[in-house]
N, C-alpha and C positions, 0 to 999 in steps of 0.2 A: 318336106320342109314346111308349106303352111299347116300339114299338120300339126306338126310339130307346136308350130307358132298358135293354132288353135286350142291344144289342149292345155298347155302356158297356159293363154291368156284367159281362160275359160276354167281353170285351177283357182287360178288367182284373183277370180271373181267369187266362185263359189263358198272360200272361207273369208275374205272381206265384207264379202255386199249379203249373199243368203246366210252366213251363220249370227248376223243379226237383223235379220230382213224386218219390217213389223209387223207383215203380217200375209196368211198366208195366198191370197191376191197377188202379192209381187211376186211372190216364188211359182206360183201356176204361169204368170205370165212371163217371166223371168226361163220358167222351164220351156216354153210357147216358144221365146225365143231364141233358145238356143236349140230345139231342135230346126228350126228353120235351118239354121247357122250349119249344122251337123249336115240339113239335105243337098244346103249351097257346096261346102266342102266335100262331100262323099259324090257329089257328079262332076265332079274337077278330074 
């Protein structure tokens, strides 16, 4: 289930927020933290 509710809401960021991101800084840190997000989830 929060997977579930992870990859939603992590879908729904990456064509809103990164397919006009300005520049490529937000997306390295952006990608930064969503793996954090990925290690929180995957030790649950």
């Amino acid at each position: 289930m929060a997977n579930a509710i992870y990859n939603f809401f992590f879908n729904l960021l990456d064509h809103e927020a990164l397919s006009s991101a300005p520049s490529a800084y937000f997306n390295n840190g952006w990608n930064a933290i969503k793996q954090l997000f990925n290690a929180f989830f995957s030790s649950r």
